[in-house]
Structure formats: C-alpha cells, structure tokens
C-alpha positions as a Markdown table, in Angstrom:
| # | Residue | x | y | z |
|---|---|---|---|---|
| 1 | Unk | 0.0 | 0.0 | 0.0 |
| 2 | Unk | 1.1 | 3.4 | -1.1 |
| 3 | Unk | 0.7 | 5.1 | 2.5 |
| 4 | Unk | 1.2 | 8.7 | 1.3 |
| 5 | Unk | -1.4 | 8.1 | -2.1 |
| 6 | Unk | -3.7 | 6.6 | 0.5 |
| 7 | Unk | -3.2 | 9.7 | 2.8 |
| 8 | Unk | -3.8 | 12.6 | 0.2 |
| 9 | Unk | -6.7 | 10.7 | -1.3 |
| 10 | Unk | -8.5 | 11.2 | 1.7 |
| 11 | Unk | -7.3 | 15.4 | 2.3 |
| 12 | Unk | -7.4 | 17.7 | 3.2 |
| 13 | Unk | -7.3 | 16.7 | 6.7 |
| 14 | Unk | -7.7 | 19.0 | 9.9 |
| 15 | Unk | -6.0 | 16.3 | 12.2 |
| 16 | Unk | -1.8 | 15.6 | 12.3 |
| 17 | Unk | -1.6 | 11.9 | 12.4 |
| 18 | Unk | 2.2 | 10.5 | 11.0 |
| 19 | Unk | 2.3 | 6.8 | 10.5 |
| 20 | Unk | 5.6 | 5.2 | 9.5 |
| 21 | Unk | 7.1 | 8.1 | 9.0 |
| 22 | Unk | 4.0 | 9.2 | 6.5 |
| 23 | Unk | 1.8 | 12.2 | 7.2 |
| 24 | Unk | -1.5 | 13.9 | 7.1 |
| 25 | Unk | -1.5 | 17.3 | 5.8 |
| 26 | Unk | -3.7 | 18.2 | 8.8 |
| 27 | Unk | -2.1 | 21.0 | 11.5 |
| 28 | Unk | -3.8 | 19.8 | 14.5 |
| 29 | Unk | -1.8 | 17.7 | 16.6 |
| 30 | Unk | -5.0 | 15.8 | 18.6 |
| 31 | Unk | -2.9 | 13.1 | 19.6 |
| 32 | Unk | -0.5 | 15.6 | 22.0 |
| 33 | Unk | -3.2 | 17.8 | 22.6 |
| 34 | Unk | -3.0 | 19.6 | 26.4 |
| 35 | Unk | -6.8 | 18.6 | 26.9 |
| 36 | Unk | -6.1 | 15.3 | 26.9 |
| 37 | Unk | -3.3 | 15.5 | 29.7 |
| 38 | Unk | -6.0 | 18.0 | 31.8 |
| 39 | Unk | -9.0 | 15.3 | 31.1 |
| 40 | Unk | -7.3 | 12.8 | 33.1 |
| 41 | Unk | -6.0 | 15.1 | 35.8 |
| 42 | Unk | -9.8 | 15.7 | 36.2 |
| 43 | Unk | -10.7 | 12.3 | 36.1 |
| 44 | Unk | -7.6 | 9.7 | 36.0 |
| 45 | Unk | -9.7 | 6.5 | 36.2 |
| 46 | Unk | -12.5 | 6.5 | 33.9 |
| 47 | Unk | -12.8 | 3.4 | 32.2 |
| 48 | Unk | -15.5 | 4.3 | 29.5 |
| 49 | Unk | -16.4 | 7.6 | 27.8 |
| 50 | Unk | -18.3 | 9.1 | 25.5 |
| 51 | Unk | -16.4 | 11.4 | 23.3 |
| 52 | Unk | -18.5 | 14.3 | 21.6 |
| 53 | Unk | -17.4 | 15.4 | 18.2 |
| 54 | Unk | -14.9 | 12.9 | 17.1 |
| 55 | Unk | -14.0 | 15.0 | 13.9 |
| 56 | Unk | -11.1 | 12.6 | 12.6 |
| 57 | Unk | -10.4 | 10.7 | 15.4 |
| 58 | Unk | -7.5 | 12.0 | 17.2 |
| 59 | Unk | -8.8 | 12.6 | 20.5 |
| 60 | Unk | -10.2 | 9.5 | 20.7 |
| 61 | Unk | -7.0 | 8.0 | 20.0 |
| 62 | Unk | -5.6 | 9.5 | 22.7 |
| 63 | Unk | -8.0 | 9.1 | 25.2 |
| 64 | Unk | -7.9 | 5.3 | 24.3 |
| 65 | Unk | -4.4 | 4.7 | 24.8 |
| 66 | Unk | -4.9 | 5.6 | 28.3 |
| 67 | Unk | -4.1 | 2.7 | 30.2 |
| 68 | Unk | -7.6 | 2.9 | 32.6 |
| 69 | Unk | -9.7 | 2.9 | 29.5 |
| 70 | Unk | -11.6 | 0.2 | 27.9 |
| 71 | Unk | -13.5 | 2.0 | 25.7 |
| 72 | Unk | -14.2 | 5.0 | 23.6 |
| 73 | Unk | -17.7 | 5.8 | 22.1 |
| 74 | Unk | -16.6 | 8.1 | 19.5 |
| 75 | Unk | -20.2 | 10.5 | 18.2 |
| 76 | Unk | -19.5 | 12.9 | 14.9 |
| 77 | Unk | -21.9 | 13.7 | 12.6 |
| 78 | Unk | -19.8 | 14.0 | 9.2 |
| 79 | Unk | -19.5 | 11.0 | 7.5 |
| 80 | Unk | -16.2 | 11.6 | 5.8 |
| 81 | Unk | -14.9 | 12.5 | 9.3 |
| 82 | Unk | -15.3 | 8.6 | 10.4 |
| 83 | Unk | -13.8 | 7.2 | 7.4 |
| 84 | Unk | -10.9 | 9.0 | 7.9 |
| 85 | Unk | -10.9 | 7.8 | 11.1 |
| 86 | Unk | -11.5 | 4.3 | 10.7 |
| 87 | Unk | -8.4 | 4.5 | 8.1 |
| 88 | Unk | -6.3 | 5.7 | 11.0 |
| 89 | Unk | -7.5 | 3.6 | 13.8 |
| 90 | Unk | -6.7 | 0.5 | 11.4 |
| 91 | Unk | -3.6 | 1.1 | 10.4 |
| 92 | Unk | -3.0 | 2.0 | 14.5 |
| 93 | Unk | -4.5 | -1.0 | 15.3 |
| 94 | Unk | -6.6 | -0.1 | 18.0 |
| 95 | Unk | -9.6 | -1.9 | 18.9 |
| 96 | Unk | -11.1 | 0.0 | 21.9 |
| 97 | Unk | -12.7 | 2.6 | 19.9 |
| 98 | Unk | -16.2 | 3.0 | 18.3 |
| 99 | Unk | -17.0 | 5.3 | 15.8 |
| 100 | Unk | -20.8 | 6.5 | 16.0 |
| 101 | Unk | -22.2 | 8.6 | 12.9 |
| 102 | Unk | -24.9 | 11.1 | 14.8 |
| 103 | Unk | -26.3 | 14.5 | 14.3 |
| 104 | Unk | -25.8 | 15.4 | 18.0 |
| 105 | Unk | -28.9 | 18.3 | 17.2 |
| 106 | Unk | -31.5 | 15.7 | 16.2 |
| 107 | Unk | -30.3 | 12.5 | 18.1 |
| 108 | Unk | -30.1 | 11.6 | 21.8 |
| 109 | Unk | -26.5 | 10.6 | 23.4 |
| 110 | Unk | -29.0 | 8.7 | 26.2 |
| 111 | Unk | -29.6 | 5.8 | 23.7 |
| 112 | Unk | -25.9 | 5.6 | 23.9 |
| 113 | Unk | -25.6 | 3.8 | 27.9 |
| 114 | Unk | -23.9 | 5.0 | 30.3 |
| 115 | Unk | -20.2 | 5.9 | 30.7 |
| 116 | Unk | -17.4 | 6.9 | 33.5 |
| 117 | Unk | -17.3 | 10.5 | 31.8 |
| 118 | Unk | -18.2 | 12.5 | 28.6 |
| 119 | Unk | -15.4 | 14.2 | 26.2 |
| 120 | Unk | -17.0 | 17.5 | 24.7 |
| 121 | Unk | -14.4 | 19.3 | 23.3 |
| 122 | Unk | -14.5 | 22.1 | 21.0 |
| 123 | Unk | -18.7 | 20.6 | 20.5 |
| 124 | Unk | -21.0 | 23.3 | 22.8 |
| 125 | Unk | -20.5 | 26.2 | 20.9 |
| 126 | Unk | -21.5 | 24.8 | 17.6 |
| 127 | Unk | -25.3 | 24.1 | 18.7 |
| 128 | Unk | -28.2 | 26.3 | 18.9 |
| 129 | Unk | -30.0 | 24.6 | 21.7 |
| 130 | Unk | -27.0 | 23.6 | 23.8 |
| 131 | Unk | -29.0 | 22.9 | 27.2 |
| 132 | Unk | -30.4 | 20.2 | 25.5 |
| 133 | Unk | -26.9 | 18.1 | 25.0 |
| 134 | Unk | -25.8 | 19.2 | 28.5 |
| 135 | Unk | -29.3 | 17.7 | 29.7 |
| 136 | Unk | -28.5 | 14.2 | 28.0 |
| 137 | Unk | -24.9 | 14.0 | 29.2 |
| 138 | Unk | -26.0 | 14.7 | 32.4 |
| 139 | Unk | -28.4 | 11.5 | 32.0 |
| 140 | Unk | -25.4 | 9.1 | 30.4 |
| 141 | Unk | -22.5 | 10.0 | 32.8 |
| 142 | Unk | -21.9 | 12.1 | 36.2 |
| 143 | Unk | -18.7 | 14.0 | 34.8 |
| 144 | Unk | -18.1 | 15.8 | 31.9 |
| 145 | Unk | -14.9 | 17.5 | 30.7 |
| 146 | Unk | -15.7 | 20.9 | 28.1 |
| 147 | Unk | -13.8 | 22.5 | 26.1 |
| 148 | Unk | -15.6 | 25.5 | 24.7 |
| 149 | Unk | -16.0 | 28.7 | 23.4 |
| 150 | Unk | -18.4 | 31.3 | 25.2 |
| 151 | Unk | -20.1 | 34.9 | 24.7 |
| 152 | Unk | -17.9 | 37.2 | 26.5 |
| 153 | Unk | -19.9 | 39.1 | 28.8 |
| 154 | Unk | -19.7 | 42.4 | 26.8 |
| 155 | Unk | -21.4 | 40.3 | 23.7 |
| 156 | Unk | -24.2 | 38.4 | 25.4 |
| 157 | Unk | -26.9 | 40.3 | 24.7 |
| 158 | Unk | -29.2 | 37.5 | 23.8 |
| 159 | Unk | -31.6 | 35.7 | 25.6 |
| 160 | Unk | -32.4 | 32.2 | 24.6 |
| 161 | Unk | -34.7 | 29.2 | 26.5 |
| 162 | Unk | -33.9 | 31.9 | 29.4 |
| 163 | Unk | -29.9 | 31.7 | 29.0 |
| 164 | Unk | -27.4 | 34.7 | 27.9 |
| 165 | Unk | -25.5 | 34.4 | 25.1 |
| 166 | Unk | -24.7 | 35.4 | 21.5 |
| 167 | Unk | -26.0 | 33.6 | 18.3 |
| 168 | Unk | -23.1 | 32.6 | 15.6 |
| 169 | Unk | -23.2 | 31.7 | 11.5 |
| 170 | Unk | -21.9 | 28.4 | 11.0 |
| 171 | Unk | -20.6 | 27.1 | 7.9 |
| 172 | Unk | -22.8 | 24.4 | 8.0 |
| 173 | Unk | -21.8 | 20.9 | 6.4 |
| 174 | Unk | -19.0 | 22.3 | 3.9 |
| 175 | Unk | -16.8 | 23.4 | 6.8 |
| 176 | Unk | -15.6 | 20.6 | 8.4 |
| 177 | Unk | -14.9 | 22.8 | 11.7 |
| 178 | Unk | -18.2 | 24.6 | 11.9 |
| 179 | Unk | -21.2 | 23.1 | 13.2 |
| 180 | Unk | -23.8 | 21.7 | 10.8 |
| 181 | Unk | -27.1 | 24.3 | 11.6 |
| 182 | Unk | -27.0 | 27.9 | 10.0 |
| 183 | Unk | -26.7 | 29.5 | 13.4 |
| 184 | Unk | -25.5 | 28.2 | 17.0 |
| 185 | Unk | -26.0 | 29.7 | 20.4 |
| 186 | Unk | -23.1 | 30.4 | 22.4 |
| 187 | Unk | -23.7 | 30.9 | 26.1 |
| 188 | Unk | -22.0 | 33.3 | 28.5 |
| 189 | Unk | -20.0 | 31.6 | 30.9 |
| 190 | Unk | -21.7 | 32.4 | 33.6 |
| 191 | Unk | -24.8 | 30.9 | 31.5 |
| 192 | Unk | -22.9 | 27.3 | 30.8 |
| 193 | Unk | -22.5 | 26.9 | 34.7 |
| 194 | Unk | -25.9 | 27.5 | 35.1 |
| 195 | Unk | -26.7 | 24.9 | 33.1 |
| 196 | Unk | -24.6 | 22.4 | 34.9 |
| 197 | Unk | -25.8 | 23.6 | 38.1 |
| 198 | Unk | -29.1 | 23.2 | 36.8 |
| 199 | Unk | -28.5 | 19.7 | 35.9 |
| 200 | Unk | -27.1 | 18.5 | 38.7 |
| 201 | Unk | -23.2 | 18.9 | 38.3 |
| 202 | Unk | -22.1 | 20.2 | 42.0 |
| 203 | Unk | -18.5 | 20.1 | 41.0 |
| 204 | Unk | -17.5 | 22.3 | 38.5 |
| 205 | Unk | -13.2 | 23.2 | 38.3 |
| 206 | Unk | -12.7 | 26.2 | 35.8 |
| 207 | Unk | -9.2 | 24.4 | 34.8 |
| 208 | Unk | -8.6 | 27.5 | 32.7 |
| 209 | Unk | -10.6 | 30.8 | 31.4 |
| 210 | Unk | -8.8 | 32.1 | 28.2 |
| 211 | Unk | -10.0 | 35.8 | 27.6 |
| 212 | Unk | -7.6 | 35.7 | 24.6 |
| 213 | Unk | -8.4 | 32.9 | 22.4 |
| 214 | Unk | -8.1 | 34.2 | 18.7 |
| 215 | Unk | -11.4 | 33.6 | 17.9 |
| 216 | Unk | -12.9 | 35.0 | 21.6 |
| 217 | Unk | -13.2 | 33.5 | 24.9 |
| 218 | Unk | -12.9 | 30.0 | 26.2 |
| 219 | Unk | -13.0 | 28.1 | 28.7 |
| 220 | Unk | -11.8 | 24.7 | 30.0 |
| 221 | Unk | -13.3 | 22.7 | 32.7 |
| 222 | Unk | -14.6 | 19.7 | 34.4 |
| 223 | Unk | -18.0 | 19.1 | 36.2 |
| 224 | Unk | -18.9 | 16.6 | 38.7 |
| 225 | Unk | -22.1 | 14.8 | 40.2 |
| 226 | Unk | -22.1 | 13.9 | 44.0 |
C-alpha cells in the first residue's frame, strides 16, 4: 500500500496523524493535545467515555491509549470525518474505539448507555440549543470534561430558552470545523454553569478561562455529580 497516495486521497485533513514516517496534511496535533493531559487530571480512572465530536479521530486515539480505558464511544456527525478515522484507527491497530455517525442536534446521546465521563471538546458552541446536549450527558455519565468557546460578557446580549449568550453563523456541512445548523448559540460563561448547576453537576473546576483565544473566549473545565 502506497501510505502517502492513501493519505492525500483522503485530504485535506484538519488532524496531524504520521504513521511510518507518512503524514496527514492536517495542522492539529489531537494526539498531544493539552486537553487530553488535563482530562485525566480531572478524572484519571474512567474506564468508559463518551467522546463528543470525534472530527477525525484523534482525541479519541488519545483518550484510548490511556491505560484505565476500555472504551471509547466516538459520536460525529460528518461522515467523511469517520472514514478518515476508521483509516487511521486500522492502520494504528486499535480496537477499543467506536466510531458512531450522529447529528448530536436531532439525536439523543442517552440511547448511547452509560459511561465513566463525557469528552466534549471544541462541541457546545456549535449548537443552537445547547442545554439540551448538557441535559443528556447529564443522563449518560456524572462527569463531563468541556472544552468550549463562550459569549464574552460584553457580547451576550441575547436571551435564549432563558440563557445569555450570542448567536453565531456556522458554515454548516462544507466546513468541516463549523457546526452543521445555520446559526449556534453560544452561552456566556456564567450561563454554561448554570446549566450544569441546573443539571445536577455540583462540581465544576474552571481548569482554565482564556479571555484571549483568537477567535474570543474560552474556557476549559470539568463538572462533577455527587
């Protein structure tokens, strides 16, 4: 097999993945990413979770070469997304991973079981309801690790199913990093731990608030069920 043929017929590609010294065109290195290492400080012995917007699979990767874990539920709504990563994942050999197609906007994660914790990285802001997702994860797991972007409190203006925040234009399906409605809600931060709060996540570590993300603010953290 012609690994570097087999790799640019399936490009462009968002995620860096190099296998025998072959690479993806992609820029982002998943597989080294700091919210992996942060994850498991939150929660070092989870065993299964559900990972939230796969995109090409290399979170999911990384979370399952983590010793504790036995399994990855891997959820991404593009298509082309999990046949790029079920090229990867075979030629890495990994068997502790499975990839789910789903539209988390019209599907429920509850159908899924239950798992140690949920993954949602880079996932929230790309909804227009999110209260509903943070509603079903708190129904499938009692910890959740988000990565997200948020309103800055000078921009949320809005008011939506009683939450502040902004709305946002996607690019719909043809971007592969945008979400895949025409608009998404992003809440204020002050709005996203309400809606933990709300749902029963007593815990909540703010691992890191980043007030200078390129593309606005951000936050990192982990939430917790008693």
């Amino acid at each position: 097999m012609n690994l570097q043929k087999e790799f640019d017929s399936r490009g462009p590609w968002v995620t860096k993945f190099e296998v025998n010294g072959v690479s993806s065109d992609g820029k982002f290195d998943a597989l080294n990413d700091v919210r992996i290492e942060q994850f498991f400080n939150e929660f070092p012995n989870v065993r299964t979770v559900l990972e939230l917007g796969s995109l090409e699979g290399g979170h999911s990767f990384a979370i399952a070469r983590n010793p504790a874990v036995e399994k990855v539920v891997a959820v991404e709504a593009r298509k082309a997304n999990i046949e790029k990563a079920s090229f990867i994942q075979n030629l890495l050999d990994i068997d502790n991973v499975e990839f789910i197609e789903m539209n988390l906007e019209r599907s429920k994660v509850t159908e899924l079981g239950q798992f140690d914790a949920v993954f949602c990285s880079g996932v929230l802001y790309h909804l227009g309801e999110p209260w509903k997702l943070i509603e079903q994860c708190s129904g499938v797991s009692p910890r959740i690790f988000i990565w997200s972007q948020y309103a800055c409190e000078k921009e949320a203006r809005k008011l939506s199913n009683g939450y502040r925040g902004k709305w946002w234009r996607e690019g719909g399906w043809g971007d592969p990093l945008s979400g895949v409605s025409k608009w998404s809600f992003w809440l204020s931060l002050g709005s996203l731990l309400e809606l933990l709060t709300v749902n029963e996540y007593d815990r909540i570590n703010i691992i890191e608030n980043n007030l200078t993300h390129p593309h606005g603010c951000a936050v990192t953290l982990s939430a917790e069920r008693s």
